[in-house]
N, CA, C and O atoms as a printed pandas DataFrame, in Angstrom:
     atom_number atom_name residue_name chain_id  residue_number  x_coord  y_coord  z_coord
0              1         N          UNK        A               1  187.621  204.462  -88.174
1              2        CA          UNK        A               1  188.147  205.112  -86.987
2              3         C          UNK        A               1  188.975  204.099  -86.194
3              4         O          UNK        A               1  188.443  203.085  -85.743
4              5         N          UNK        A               2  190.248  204.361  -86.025
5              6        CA          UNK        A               2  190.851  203.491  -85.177
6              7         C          UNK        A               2  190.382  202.996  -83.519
7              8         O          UNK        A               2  190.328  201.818  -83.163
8              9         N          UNK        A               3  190.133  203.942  -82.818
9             10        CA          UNK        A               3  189.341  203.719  -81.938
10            11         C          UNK        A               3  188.349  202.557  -82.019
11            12         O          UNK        A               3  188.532  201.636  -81.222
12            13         N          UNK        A               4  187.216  202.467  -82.964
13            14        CA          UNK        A               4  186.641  201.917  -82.956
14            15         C          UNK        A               4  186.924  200.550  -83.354
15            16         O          UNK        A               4  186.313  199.573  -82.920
16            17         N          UNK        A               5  187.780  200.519  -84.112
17            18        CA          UNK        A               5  188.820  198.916  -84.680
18            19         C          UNK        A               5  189.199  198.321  -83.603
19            20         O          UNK        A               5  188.763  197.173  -83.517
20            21         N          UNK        A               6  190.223  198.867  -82.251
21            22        CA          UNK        A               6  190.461  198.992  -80.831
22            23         C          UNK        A               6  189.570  198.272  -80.409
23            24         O          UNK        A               6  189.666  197.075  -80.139
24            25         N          UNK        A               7  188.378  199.144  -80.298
25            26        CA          UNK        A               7  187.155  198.548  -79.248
26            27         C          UNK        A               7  186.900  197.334  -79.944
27            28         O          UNK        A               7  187.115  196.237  -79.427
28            29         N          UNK        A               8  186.365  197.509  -81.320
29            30        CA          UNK        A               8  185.390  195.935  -81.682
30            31         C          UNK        A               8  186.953  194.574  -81.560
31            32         O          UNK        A               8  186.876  193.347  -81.633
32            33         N          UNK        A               9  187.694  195.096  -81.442
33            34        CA          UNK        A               9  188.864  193.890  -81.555
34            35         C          UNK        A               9  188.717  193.335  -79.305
35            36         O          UNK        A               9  188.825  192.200  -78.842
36            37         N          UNK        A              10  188.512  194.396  -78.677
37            38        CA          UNK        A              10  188.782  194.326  -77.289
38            39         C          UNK        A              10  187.571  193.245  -76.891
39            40         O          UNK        A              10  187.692  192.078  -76.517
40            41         N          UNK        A              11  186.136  194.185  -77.141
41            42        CA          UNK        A              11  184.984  194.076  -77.227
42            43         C          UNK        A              11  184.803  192.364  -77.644
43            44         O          UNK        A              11  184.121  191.703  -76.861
44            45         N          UNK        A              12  185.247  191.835  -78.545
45            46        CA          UNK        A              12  185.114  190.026  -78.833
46            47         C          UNK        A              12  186.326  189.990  -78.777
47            48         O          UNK        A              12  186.622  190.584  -79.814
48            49         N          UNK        A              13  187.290  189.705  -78.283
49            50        CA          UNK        A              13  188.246  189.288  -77.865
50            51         C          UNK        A              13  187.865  187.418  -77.914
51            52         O          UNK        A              13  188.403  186.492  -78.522
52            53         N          UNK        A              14  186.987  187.467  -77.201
53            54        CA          UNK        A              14  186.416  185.605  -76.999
54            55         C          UNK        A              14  185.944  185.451  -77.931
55            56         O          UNK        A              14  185.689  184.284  -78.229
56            57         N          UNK        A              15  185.646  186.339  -78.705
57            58        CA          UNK        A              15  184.407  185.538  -79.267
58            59         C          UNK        A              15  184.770  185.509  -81.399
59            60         O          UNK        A              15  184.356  186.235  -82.302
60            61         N          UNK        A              16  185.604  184.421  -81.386
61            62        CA          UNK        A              16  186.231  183.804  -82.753
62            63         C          UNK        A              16  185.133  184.742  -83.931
63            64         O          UNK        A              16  185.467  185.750  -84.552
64            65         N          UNK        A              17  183.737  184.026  -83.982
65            66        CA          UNK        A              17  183.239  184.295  -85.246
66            67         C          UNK        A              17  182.988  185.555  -85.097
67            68         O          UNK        A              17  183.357  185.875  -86.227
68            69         N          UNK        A              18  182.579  186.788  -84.512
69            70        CA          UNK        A              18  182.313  188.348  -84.221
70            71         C          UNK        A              18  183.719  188.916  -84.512
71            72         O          UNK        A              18  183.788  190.121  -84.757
72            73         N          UNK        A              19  184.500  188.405  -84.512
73            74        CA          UNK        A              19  186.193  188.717  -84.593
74            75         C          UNK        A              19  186.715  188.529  -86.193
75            76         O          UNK        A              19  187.739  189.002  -86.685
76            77         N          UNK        A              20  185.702  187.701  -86.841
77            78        CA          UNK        A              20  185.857  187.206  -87.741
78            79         C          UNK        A              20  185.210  188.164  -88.829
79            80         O          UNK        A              20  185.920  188.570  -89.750
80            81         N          UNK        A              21  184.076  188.478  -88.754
81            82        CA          UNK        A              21  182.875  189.770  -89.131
82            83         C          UNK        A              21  183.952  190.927  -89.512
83            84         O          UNK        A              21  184.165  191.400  -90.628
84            85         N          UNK        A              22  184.581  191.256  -88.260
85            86        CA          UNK        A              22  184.841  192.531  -88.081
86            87         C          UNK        A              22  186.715  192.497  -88.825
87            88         O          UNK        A              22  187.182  193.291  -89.642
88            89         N          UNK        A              23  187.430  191.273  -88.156
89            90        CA          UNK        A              23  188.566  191.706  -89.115
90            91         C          UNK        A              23  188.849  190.047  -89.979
91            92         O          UNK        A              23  189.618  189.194  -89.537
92            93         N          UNK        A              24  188.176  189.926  -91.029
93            94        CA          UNK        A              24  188.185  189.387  -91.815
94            95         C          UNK        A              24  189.208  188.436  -92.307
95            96         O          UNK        A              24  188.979  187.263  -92.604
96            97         N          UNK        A              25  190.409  189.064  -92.374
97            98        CA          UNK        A              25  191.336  188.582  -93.632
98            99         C          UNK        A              25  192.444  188.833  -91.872
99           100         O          UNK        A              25  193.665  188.748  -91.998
100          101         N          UNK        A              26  192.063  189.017  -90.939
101          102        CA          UNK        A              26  193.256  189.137  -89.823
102          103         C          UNK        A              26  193.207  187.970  -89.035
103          104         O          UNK        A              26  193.529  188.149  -87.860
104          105         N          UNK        A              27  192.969  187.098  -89.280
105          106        CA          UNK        A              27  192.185  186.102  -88.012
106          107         C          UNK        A              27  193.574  185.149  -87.522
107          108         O          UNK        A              27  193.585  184.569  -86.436
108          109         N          UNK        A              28  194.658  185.094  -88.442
109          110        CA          UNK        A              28  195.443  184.547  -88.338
110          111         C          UNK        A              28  196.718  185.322  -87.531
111          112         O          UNK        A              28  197.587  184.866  -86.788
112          113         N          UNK        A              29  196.503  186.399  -87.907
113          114        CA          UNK        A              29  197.393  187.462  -86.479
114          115         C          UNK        A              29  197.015  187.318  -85.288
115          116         O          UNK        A              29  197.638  187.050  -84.260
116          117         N          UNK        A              30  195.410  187.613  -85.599
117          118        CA          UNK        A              30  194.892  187.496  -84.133
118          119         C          UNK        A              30  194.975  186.448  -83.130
119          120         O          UNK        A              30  195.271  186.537  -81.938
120          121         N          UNK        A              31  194.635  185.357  -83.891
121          122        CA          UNK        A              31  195.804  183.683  -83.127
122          123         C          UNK        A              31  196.616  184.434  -82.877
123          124         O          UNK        A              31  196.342  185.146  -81.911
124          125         N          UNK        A              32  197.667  184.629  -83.399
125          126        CA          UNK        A              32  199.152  184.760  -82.713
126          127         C          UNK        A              32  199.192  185.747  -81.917
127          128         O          UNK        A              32  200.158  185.648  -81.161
128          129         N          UNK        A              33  198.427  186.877  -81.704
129          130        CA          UNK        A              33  198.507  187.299  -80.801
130          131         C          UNK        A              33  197.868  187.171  -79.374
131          132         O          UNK        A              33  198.314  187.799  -78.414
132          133         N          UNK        A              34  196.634  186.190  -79.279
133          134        CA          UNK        A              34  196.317  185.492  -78.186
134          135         C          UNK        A              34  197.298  185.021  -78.130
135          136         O          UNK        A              34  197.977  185.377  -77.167
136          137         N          UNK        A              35  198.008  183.845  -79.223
137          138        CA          UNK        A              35  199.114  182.788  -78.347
138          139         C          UNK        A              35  200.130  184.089  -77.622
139          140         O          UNK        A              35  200.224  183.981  -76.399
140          141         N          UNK        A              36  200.724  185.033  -78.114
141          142        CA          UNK        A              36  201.888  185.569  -77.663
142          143         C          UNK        A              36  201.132  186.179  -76.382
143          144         O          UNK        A              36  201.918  186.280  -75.441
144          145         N          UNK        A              37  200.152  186.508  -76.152
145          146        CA          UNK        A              37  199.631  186.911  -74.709
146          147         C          UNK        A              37  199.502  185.791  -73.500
147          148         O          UNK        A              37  199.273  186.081  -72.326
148          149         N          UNK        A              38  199.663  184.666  -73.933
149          150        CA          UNK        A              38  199.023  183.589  -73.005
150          151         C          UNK        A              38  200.842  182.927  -72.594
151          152         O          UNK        A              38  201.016  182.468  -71.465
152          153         N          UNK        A              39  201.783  182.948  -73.385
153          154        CA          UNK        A              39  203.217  182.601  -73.432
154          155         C          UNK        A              39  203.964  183.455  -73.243
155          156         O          UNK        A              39  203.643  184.388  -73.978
156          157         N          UNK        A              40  205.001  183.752  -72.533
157          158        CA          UNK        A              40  206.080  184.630  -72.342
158          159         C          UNK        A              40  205.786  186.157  -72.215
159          160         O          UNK        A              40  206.271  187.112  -72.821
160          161         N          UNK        A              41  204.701  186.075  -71.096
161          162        CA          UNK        A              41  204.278  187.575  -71.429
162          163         C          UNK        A              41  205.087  188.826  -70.726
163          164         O          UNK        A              41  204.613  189.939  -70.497
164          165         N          UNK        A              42  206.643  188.298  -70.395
165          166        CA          UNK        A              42  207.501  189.326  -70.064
166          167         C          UNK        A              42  208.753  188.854  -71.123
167          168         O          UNK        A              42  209.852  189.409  -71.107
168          169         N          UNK        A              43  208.592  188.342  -71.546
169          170        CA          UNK        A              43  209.480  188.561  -73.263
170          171         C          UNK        A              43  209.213  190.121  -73.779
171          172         O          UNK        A              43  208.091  190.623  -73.859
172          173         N          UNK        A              44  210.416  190.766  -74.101
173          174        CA          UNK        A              44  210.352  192.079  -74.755
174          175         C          UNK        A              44  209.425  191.530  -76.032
175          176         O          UNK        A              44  208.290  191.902  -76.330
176          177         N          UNK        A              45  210.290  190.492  -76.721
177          178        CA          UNK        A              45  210.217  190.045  -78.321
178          179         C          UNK        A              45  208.548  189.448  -78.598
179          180         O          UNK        A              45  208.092  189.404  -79.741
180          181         N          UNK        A              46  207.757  189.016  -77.399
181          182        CA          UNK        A              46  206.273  188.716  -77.195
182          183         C          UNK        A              46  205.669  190.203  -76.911
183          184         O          UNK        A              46  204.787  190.465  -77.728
184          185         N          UNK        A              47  205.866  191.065  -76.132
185          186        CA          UNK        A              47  205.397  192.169  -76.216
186          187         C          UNK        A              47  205.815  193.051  -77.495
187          188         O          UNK        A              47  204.954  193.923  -77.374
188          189         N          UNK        A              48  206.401  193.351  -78.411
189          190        CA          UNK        A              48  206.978  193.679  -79.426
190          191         C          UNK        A              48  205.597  193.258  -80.323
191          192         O          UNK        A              48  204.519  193.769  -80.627
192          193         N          UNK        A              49  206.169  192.277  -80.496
193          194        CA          UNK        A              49  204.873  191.573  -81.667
194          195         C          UNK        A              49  204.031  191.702  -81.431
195          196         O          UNK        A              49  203.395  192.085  -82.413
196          197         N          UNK        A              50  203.061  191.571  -80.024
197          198        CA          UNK        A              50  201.935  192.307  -80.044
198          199         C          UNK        A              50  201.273  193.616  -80.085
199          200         O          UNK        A              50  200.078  193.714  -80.365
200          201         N          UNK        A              51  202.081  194.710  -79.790
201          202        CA          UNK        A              51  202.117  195.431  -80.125
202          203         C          UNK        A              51  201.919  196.153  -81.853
203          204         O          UNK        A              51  201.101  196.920  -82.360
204          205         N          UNK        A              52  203.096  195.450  -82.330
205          206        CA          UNK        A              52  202.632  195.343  -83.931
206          207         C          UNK        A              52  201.522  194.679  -84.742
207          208         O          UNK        A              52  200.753  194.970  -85.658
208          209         N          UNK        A              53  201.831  193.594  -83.916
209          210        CA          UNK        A              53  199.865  193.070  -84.323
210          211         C          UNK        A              53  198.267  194.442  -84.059
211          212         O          UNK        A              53  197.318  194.615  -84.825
212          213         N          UNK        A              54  198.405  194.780  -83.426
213          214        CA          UNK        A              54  197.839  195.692  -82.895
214          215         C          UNK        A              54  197.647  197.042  -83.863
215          216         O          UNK        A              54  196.762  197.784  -84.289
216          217         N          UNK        A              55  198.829  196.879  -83.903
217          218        CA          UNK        A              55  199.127  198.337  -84.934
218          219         C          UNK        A              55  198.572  198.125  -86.028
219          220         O          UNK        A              55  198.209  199.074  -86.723
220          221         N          UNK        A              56  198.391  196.866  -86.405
221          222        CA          UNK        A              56  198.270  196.318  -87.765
222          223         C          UNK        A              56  196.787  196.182  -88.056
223          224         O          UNK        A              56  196.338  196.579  -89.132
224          225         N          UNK        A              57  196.043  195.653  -87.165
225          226        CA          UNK        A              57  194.610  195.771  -86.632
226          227         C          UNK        A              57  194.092  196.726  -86.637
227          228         O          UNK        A              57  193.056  196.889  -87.281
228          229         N          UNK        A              58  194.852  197.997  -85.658
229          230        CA          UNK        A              58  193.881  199.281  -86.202
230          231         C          UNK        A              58  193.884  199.833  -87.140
231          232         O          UNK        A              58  193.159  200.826  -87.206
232          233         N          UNK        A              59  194.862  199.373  -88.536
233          234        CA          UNK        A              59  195.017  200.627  -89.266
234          235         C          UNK        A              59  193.670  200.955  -90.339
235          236         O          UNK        A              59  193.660  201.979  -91.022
């Protein structure tokens, strides 16, 4: 359920190894999408990518 991909990704946000459990083989998006949240967070091209990260996470 996407929803629920959503939540457990929101839900440990902090927390590396629970993030790790849940999306496995993503951990390296998920860096980049902390970094692109913490840098230029009124960049279209930083909001863009996270967004797609995202997309990519719930599917």
């Amino acid at each position: 359920m996407d929803v629920e991909k959503y939540r457990n990704f929101i839900d440990n946000y902090d927390n590396e190894e629970v993030l790790g459990k849940y999306f496995e083989n993503k951990m390296s998006v998920i860096n980049e999408y902390k970094s692109k949240s913490k840098e230029g967070t009124n960049q279209k091209s930083n909001r863009i990518r996270r967004f797609e990260i995202l997309k990519e996470l719930i599917k």
